[in-house]
N, C-alpha and C positions, 0 to 999 in steps of 0.2 A: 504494500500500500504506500501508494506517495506520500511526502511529507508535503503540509500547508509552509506556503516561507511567508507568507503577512506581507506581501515585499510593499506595500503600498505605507508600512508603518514604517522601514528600515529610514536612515536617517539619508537627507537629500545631499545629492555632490554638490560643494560650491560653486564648482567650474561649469556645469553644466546642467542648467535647467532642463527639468523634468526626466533627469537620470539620480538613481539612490546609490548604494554605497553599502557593498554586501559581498559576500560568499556566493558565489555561483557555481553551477555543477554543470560541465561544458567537457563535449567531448571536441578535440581539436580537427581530427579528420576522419568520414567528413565532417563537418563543423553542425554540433547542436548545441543550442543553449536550452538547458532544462528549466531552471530558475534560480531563484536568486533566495538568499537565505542569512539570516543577523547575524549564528554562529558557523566557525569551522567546522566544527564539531556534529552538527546536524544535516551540515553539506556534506563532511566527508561520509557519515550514514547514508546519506543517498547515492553519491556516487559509489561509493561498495554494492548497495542493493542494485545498481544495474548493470554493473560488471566493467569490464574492461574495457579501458578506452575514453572511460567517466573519469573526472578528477574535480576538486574541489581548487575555485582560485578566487580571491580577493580581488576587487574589482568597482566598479563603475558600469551598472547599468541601466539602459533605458525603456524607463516602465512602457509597456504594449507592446513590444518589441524584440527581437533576437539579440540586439545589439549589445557589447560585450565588449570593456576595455579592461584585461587583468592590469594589477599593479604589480604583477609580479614579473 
């Protein structure tokens, strides 16, 4: 069962109106953005539940959208 990520609660990026500031579980190729999530901790739960190729990154992203900037 998927986790809820609330992302419309996470806190907003200064740089970029109407993108938040979260954990996201994004597989790189091909490229999915699953969602977006407050802690490490319950992103890296999800990316484990869907196996490999999921990973859990810090980031800036833009709510209604795929879009996805890690900080990492």
């Amino acid at each position: 069962m998927p986790i809820k990520s609330l992302s419309k609660a996470l806190p907003k990026d200064p740089d970029n109106p109407g993108w938040v500031l979260g954990w996201a579980v994004v597989r790189s190729a091909p490229w999915s953005f699953i969602d977006i999530y407050a802690s490490k901790e319950v992103a890296e739960v999800e990316a484990a539940r869907l196996g490999d190729g999921y990973s859990a990154e810090y980031g800036s992203h833009h709510l209604g959208s795929d879009d996805f900037v890690s900080f990492g």
